[in-house]
C-alpha positions, -999 to 999 in steps of 0.1 A, spaced: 332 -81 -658 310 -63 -631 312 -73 -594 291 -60 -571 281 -68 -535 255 -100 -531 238 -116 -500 258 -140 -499 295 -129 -512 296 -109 -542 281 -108 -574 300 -113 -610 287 -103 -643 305 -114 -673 292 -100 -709 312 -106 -743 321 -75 -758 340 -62 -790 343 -88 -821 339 -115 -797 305 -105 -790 295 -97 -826 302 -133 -835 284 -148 -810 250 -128 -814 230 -113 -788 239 -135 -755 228 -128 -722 253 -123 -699 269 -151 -670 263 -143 -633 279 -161 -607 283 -153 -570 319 -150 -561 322 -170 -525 348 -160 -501 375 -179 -489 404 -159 -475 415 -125 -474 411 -113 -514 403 -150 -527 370 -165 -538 360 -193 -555 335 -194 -582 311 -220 -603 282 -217 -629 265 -245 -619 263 -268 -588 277 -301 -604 311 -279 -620 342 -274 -602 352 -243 -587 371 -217 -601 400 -188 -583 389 -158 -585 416 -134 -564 417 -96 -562 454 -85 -562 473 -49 -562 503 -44 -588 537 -25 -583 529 9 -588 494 12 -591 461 -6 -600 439 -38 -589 429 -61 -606 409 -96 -609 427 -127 -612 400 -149 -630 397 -176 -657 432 -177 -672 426 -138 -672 438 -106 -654 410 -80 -657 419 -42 -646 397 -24 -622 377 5 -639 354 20 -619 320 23 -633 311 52 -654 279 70 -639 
């Protein structure tokens, strides 16, 4: 996952990597625009006419933020240059 700063909230990249990815061929990758609605919580959707999604940024004891988001708890790395 990549999120980055959109017009309207912020942008999320999702891409399969690993075995996953293998299996699955070459996909392109999902982008959804995280919108805001309080504080470190956004809601997210694919497509107008599916639900939305919680997204939420959190801090942990001792170190390290991560992303909240479909069933999953993603790490932050920053981006390698």
């Amino acid at each position: 996952m990549t999120v980055e700063p959109a017009d309207d909230g912020l942008q999320l990249t999702m891409r399969s990597t690993g075995a996953l990815a293998a299996s699955m061929g070459d996909q392109e990758p999902t982008r959804v625009t995280m919108r805001r609605v309080e504080g470190d919580t956004f809601v997210v959707r694919e497509k107008p006419d599916e639900p939305w999604t919680s997204a939420v940024f959190y801090d942990v004891p001792g170190g390290g933020r991560y992303l909240h988001f479909g069933v999953r708890a993603t790490p932050r790395v920053e981006a390698s240059s």
